[in-house]
C-alpha positions, -999 to +999 in steps of 0.1 A: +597-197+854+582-226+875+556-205+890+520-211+886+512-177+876+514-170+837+524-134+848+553-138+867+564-170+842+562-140+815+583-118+836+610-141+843+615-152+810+616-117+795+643-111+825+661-139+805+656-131+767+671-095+779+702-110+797+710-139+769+710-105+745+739-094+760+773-101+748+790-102+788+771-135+796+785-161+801+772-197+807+785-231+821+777-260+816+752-274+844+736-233+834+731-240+798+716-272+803+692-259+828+681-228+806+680-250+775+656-278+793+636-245+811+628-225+775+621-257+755+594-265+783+577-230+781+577-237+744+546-260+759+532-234+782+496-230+783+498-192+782+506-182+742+524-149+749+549-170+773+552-190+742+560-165+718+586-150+743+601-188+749+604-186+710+619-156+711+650-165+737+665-192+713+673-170+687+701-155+713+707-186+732+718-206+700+747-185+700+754-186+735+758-228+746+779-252+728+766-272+702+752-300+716+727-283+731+721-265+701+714-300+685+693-308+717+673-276+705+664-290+669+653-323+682+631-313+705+614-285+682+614-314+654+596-340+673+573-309+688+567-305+653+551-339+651+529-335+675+493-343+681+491-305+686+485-277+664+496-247+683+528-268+698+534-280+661+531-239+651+553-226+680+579-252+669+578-244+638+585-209+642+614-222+670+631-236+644+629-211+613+640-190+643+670-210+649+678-212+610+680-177+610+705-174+637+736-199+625+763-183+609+761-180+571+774-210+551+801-189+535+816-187+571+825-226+572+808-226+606+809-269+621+775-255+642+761-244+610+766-277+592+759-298+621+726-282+631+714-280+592+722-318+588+701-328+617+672-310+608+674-319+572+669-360+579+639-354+602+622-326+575+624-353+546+611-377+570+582-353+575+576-342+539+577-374+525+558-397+547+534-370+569+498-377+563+489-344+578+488-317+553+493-290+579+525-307+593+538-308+554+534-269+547+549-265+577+580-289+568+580-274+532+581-240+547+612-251+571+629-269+542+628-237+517+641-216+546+667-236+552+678-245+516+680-204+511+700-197+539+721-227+542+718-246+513+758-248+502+763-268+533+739-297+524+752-304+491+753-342+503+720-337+510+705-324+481+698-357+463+674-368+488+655-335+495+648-337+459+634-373+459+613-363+490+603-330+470+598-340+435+565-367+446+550-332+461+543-314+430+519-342+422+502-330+458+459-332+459+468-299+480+480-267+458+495-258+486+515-283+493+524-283+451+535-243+461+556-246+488+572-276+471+584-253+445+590-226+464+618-252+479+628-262+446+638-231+435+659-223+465+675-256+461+687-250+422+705-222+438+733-242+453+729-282+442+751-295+412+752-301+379+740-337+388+710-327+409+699-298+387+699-325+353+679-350+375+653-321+381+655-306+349+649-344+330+619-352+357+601-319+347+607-326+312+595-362+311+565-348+330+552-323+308+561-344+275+536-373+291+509-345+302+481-368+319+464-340+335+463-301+331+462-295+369+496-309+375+509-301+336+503-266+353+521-269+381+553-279+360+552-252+340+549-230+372+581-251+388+598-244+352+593-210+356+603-206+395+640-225+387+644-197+358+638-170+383+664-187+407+687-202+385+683-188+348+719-186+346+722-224+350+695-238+321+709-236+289+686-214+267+683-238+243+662-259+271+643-228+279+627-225+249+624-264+246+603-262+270+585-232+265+574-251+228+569-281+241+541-261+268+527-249+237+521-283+221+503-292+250+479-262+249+472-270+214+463-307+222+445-304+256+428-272+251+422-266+216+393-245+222+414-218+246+441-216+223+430-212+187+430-177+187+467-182+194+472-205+169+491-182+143+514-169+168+521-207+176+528-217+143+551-181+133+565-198+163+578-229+157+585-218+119+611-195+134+628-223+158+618-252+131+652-237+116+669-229+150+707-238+143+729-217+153+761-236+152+758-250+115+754-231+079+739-247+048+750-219+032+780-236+016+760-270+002+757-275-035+721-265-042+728-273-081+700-286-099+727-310-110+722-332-078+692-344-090+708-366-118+701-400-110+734-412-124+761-395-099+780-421-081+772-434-046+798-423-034+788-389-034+759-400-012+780-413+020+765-385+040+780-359+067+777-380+097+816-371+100+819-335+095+801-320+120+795-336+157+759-328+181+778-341+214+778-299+225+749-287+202+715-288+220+699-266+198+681-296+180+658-302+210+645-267+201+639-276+167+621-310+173+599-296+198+589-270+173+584-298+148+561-318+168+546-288+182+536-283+146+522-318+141+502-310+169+490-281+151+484-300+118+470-328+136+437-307+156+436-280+130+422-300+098+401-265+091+435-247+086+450-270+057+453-248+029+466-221+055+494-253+062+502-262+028+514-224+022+537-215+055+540-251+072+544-275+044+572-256+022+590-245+058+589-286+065+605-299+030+630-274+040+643-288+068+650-322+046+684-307+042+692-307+082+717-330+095+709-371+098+700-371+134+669-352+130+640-360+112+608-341+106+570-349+113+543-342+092+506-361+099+495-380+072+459-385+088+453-343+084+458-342+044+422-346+042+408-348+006+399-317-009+405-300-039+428-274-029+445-288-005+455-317-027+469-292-056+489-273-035+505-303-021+506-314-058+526-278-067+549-293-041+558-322-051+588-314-073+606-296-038+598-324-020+614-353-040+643-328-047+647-321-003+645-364-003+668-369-032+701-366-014+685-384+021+677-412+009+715-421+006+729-405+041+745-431+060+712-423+091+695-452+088+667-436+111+668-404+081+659-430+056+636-445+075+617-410+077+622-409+037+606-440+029+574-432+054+576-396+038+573-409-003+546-435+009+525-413+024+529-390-002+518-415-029+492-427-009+476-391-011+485-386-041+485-415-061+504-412-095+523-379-081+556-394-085+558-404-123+579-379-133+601-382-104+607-425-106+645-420-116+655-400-089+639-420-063+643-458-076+687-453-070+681-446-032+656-473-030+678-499-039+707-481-022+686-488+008+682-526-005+716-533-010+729-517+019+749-543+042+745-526+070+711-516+066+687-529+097+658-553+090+631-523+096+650-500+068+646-528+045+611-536+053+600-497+051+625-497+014+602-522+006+571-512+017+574-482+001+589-498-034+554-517-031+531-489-027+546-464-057+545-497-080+509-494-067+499-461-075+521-452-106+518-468-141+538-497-153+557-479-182+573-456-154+597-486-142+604-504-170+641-489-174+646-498-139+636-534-140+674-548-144+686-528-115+649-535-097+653-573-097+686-586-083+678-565-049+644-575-049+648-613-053+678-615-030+656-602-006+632-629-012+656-653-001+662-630+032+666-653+065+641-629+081+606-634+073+593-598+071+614-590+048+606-627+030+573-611+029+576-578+018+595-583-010+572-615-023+548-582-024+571-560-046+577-595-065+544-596-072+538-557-079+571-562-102+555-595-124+524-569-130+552-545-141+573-564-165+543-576-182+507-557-177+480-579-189+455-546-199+480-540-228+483-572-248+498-555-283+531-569-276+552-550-306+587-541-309+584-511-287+568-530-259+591-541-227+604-580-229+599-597-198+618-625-211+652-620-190+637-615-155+610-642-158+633-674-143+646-649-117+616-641-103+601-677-108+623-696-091+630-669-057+592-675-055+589-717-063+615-720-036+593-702-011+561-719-021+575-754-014+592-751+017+570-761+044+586-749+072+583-712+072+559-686+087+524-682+076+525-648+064+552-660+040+537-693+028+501-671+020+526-645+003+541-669-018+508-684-031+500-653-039+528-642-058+531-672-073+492-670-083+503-629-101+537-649-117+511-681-139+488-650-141+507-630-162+534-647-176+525-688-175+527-692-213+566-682-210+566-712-182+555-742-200+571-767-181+576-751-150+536-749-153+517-785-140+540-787-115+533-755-097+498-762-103+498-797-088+514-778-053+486-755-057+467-782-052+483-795-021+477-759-005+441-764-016+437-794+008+454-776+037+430-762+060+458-728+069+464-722+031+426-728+012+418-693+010+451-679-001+448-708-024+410-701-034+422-664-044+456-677-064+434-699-085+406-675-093+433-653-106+451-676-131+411-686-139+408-651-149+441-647-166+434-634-207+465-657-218+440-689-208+460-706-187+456-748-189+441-756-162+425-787-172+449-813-151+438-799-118+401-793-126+388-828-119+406-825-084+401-790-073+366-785-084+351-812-057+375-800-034+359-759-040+325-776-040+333-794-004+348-753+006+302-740+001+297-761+030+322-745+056+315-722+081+343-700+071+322-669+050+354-655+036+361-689+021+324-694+010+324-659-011+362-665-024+348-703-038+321-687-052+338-663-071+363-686-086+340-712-091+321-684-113+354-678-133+359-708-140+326-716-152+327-690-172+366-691-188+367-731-188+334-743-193+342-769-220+366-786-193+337-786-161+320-820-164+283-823-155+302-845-126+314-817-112+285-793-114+263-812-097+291-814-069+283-774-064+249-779-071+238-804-042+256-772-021+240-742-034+208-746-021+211-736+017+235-706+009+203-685-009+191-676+022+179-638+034+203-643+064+236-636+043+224-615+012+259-614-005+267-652-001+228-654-019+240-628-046+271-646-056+257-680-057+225-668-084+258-651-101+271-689-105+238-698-116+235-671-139+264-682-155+255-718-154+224-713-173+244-699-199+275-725-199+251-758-188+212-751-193+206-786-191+220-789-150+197-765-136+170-792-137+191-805-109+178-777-091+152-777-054+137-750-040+113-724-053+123-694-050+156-695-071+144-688-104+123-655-090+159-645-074+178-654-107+153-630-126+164-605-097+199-609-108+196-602-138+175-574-139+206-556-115+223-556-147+203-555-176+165-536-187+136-566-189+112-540-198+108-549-231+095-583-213+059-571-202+048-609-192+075-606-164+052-577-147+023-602-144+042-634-134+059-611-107+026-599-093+011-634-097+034-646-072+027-626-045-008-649-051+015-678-036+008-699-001+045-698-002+062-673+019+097-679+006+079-677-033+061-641-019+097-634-004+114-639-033+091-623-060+095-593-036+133-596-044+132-596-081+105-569-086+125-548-062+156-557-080+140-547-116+121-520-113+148-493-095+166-461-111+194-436-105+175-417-082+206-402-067+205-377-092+170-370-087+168-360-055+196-342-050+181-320-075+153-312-053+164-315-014+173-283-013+140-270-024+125-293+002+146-283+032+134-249+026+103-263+046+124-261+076+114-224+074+074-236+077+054-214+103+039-253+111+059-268+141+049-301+122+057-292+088+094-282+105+095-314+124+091-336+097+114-318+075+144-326+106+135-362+097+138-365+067+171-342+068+181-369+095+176-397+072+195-381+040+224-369+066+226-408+078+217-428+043+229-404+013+250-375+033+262-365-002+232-350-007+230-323+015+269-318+024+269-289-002+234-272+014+249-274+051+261-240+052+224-229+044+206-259+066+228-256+097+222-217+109+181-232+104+191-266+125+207-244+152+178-225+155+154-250+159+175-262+190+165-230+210+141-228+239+113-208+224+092-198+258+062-184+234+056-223+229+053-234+262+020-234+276+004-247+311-029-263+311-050-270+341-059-306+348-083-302+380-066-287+410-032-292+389-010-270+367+013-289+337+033-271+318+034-282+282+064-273+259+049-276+226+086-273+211+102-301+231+098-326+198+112-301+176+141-298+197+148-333+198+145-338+164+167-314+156+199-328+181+192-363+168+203-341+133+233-327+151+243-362+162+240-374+128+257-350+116+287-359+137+294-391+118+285-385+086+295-346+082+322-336+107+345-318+084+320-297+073+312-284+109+321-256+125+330-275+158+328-245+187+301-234+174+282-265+170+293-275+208+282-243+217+244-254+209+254-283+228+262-272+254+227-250+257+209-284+253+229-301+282+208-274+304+175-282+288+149-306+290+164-339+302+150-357+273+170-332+255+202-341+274+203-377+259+202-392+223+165-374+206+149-410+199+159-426+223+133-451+241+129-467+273+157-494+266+183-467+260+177-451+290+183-481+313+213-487+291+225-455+301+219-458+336+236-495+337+265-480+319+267-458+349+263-480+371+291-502+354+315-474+359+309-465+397+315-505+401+346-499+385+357-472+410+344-490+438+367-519+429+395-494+421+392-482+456+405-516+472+434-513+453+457-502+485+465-467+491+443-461+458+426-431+478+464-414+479+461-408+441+450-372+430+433-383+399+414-407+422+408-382+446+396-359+417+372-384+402+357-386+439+350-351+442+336-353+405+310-378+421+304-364+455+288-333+433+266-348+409+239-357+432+227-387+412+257-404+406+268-402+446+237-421+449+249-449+424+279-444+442+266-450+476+246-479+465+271-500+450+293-494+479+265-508+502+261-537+476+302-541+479+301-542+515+271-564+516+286-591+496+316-589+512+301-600+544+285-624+533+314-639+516+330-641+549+299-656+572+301-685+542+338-689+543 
């Protein structure tokens, strides 16, 4: 075995394989040792078929020496398998699956067995876990798998960390590496414990719910599927076909394009499991119409939470993956709402019935609006409040929770949908309100949603539940917690418009009295208005509600009435509460029961006058406007004092730079030239008379007035820019008409030009269709079906228009269609902000995609010019910066996506040049940072 030549080391250790086969050897001691040390050195023989036969002695020879040198074996062939070299890495490899295969089987108890297995299983970890060489990880992976078949039940102590070393693998830049790595997995589920098999079970289904990236989304699903195989037996079904919906809510949202002609089979679906509940029957419940008396007692509302227990029922992880699988489906199918409102929607208020720790979804953001649509959900409405009815009183505060976001979705759809419905719905409401051990959130939701169906639904429709409405209401007002402080100063102030609505003033017999709730509400509010030291949100909440309260009911508050004003005023000086303030006044300014303002007036208008002068806009347009109001409703009470206090600061705000603060300033002096003629005099500058003939001919016809014509045109005579500037204004401002109507009348007769013969003709005809998609896109919404198939067409390389002319020795190739083309994606892109439901999306990306191959002024935005290509290019450029700086982030070049996005660069040829640039720039100022340091 010693000898130099290959042939006679070949001999002698076939001599050997052949005796260690036999079952009349026998070996001592100083023997064993010398034939272990002599076959793990030809396991480095130059000669590969002395190699192979080395390899092939220690399948025998394990059996035949004591186990130490068995253990000797494995650490030798484990540290060979870290080697610098490949082929004594592969022949160690091999030595040790070979070894594996010879130990007793685990169900024989075997110490060598367990022994051996152990010791190799600390350095394979090691290996898998920490190699940077791929090669020496497939090989490790391959070990591990073989060994967790064959021996697995005796490294049940092990198990827990052969599953942290594996579970990072599946994440593997190398799909091989992600293979193998399962391949071990699902021997492993085979004999670990319940422990284990839950840790692996929860990682893979944490990973595919966060689904970052399809490549490794795919490889789960794969590792999902490879532990069924193995170990069906041990996943519950119920998790099986969790997971199997929960794959299909990820196909819907990542590849929406692949998977919509699977869509119906994805919604029958999770309809079918949507219901999943094998353990429970609704069968027995009191459907009976009668439940939807809004009188029953609340005690037949205390819910079910203790008749039925889900500590050994899974089967509602089926059924909320089905439910979000459908949201998914709702969500990226807006095309398919009517389709929705038929199966998915009636399937949904269904399911209100299920037990209180499951709620379900539906996406508010896909009830587009739509005739249709809207009426079917309409038709549903009746179901749906009748599925809610009994919820909104379970003991689940999270089920209540869902109610409450349910109804004001609902009514913010559909506004005025609930009217009929009010008495069933206003009991649960304040159940919710009242509820002492209801959490902050449920409260804030109750009230939030109280707010918005006071909103949307007409007055008369609360008035019988206005005693039980209050109490709740205004104890929550006084609430320790300031969101709810705030919510319910909103209600307060919905419920003031409630009691007494100032568009009906015929207050007869039949007519609601406001009389007993008025002090109640007055007084939960006063106390909020005056404290000082409460949140913001609350203090602006309070002016406002208190602003609704003098609004509509001050003449029932007499004396209450100066005082409250007077804090107003004290609000109106603080810088945090002017605005809120600003809007409160103009309000009670604009209240029909003419509120006396008189004793604040002399303060407050110099204080709104000082307000024009600010920099805040909001507060300039807000001053303005009440300002106006008051002008208007109390012009006996504004002293000339006080109008020349806004006059010396009107002047700078008519300016071109902020049209609308111009617009509502001429408004005030529209009004003042009604209310005080005489203080216009007190006017500078020359161009506000021309705007204030501008302002009023917004609103009223001046043709009758054929002098204003020629005074008009005369001033465009003037040396004075701002006088052309603004007699521009005004004749603008007079002369216009509907012309909405007009030309929607005749578009479609003009787009038929699109059809033209004339590449011109067609050219101009995708501008002006560019123009009317971006300015008025309800003109030619209804023609799109018609226009697009044209638009689509004109996107097309047409090779009859492309023509090469010789310019001396040279040939150019002209494409006489190239500005057609353009013109017609700068339509497309249009089109994507101002029509998108109106698109047919895959087909309109199809035409997209054909352009991304065309011209390369084709690949980018039609008009755009020099500027926007450099943007485009710096943009670029700003994200391979980005990346390079990413890439000092240590071990950053370890991540897969990162390694991904590299590869992505390394093939575009012009961004690897970016790429390469800004690395040189990197490096570049990095040493020069260091030669000044």
């Amino acid at each position: 075995m010693t000898s130099s030549d290959k042939d006679f080391r070949f001999m002698a250790t076939n001599d050997l394989m052949t005796e260690l086969q036999k079952d009349s050897i026998k070996l001592d001691d100083d023997s064993e040792r010398k034939v272990v040390r002599m076959i793990l050195k030809l396991l480095e023989d130059k000669n590969g078929e002395v190699q192979n036969l080395a390899v092939k002695c220690l399948g025998p020879l394990v059996s035949k020496v004591k186990e130490y040198q068995v253990e000797t074996i494995v650490d030798t062939l484990c540290t060979n398998m870290l080697s610098d070299k490949e082929q004594l890495r592969d022949i160690s490899s091999i030595g040790l699956k070979t070894v594996i295969g010879e130990l007793p089987p685990a169900s024989s108890g075997s110490a060598l067995a367990a022994s051996v297995c152990k010791k190799i299983t600390g350095r394979l970890t090691s290996a898998i876990a920490k190699q940077e060489d791929v090669s020496v990880q497939l090989e490790a992976l391959d070990i591990m798998a073989d060994m967790l078949c064959r021996q697995g039940g005796l490294l049940v102590n092990f198990h827990p960390s052969i599953l942290s070393c594996l579970l990072p693998q599946l994440t593997s830049p190398r799909l091989a590496v992600r293979k193998r790595t399962i391949m071990a997995l699902g021997h492993l589920v085979m004999s670990c414990g319940n422990l284990v098999f839950i840790d692996l079970i929860e990682h893979l289904l944490t990973e595919l719910g966060r689904n970052d990236n399809m490549s490794t989304t795919r490889t789960y699903i794969q590792c999902t599927a490879a532990i069924s195989r193995q170990a069906g037996h041990r996943i519950d079904d119920d998790e099986l076909r969790e997971y199997c919906i929960q794959a299909f809510e990820s196909f819907v949202r990542r590849c929406p394009k692949e998977v919509y002609p699977h869509v119906p089979t994805v919604i029958s679906i999770c309809l079918r499991y949507l219901t999943y509940d094998p353990n429970y029957n609704f069968d027995d419940e009191d459907e009976d119409d009668n439940a939807m008396d809004a009188e029953q007692n609340d005690e037949d509302y205390q819910g079910s939470d203790d008749e039925y227990s889900d500590d050994d029922d899974m089967s509602w992880k089926v059924r909320r993956a089905a439910a979000k699988c459908l949201d998914a489906v709702v969500s990226t199918r807006h095309e398919m709402l009517p389709e929705f409102y038929r199966s998915v929607s009636p399937a949904l208020v269904c399911r209100f019935k299920t037990r209180p720790a499951q709620s379900w979804l539906a996406d508010p953001d896909a009830m587009e609006q739509g005739e249709t649509p809207l009426t079917m959900l309409q038709s549903q409405v009746p179901m749906i409040v009748k599925a809610l009815h009994k919820q909104l009183k379970e003991k689940s505060v999270k089920t209540r929770q869902c109610c409450f976001n349910m109804l004001t979705e609902l009514v913010n759809v559909l506004p005025g949908a609930l009217t009929q419905h009010i008495p069933v719905l206003i009991p649960g409401i304040i159940f919710s309100l009242n509820d002492k051990s209801s959490s902050s959130n449920l409260k804030i939701d109750a009230l939030a949603c109280l707010h918005v169906i006071m909103v949307t639904h007409p007055a008369h429709a609360f008035h019988a539940h206005v005693p039980a409405l209050v109490p709740p209401v205004v104890a929550c007002v006084g609430d320790p917690f300031y969101k709810i402080t705030s919510e319910a100063l909103l209600v307060t102030q919905q419920l003031v418009k409630v009691i007494r609505p100032l568009d009906n003033q015929s207050e007869g017999p039949d007519s609601f009295d406001p009389s007993p709730y008025i002090n109640d509400l007055f007084t939960c509010t006063i106390k909020r208005l005056k404290a000082a030291d409460i949140d913001q949100e609350v203090k602006e909440r309070a002016i406002s509600c208190m602003g609704q309260i003098i609004c509509n009911l001050g003449d029932r508050l007499p004396a209450e009435l100066p005082g409250t004003l007077l804090i107003f005023l004290e609000r109106l000086k603080n810088e945090i509460t002017r605005l809120t303030t600003v809007k409160a006044l103009t309000l009670i300014a604009g209240s029909p029961l003419k509120i006396d303002l008189r004793p604040v007036l002399p303060d407050a208008v110099p204080i709104l006058a000082s307000f024009l002068r600010k920099n805040q806009r909001a507060l300039k347009l807000c001053t303005l406007a009440a300002l106006d109001i008051l002008l208007r409703n109390y012009s006996s009470a504004v002293t000339p004092v006080m109008v020349d206090a806004v006059l010396a600061e009107l002047p700078p705000l008519i300016s071109e730079s902020d049209m609308h603060v111009s617009q509502m300033a001429l408004s005030f002096l529209s009004t003042l030239a009604v209310t005080h003629p005489s203080s216009l005099g007190q006017l500078s500058g020359g161009n506000i008379l021309q705007q204030l003939i501008a302002l009023v001919g917004h609103h009223v016809d001046l043709s009758s007035q054929p002098e204003l014509k020629t005074v008009i045109l005369d001033a465009f005579s003037s040396s004075s820019e701002e006088v052309k500037s603004a007699a521009s204004y005004a004749l603008g401002s007079i002369a216009p008409q509907p012309i909405d109507p007009l030309l929607k009348n005749c578009i479609g007769d003009f787009l038929k030009t699109l059809e033209d013969p004339d590449l011109n003709v067609r050219r101009v005809a995708l501008v002006t269709f560019n123009s009317a998609a971006h300015n008025k896109p309800s003109l030619i919404r209804e023609l799109l079906d018609s226009v697009l198939p044209q638009l689509y067409n004109e996107t097309k390389v047409r090779k009859e228009l492309i023509r090469e002319v010789e310019m001396g020795p040279f040939k150019h190739t002209v494409d006489d269609g190239l500005d057609l083309r353009k013109a017609a994606f700068e339509c497309m892109y249009t089109l994507l902000d101002s029509c998108l439901d109106r698109i047919d999306i895959f087909t309109f990306l199809n035409h997209v995609e054909d352009g991304l191959k065309d011209h390369y002024d084709i690949k980018v935005k039609a008009n755009s010019v020099k500027q926007e290509f450099e943007k485009q290019d710096e943009l670029k450029r700003s994200a391979m910066r980005a990346v390079v700086a990413l890439l000092t982030i240590p071990e950053a070049e370890k991540s897969p996506l990162m390694s991904e996005f590299q590869s992505q660069i390394s093939s575009n040829q012009e961004l690897a040049a970016i790429f390469d640039s800004i690395q040189r720039d990197s490096s570049s100022a990095n040493m020069e940072s260091m030669d000044t340091s």
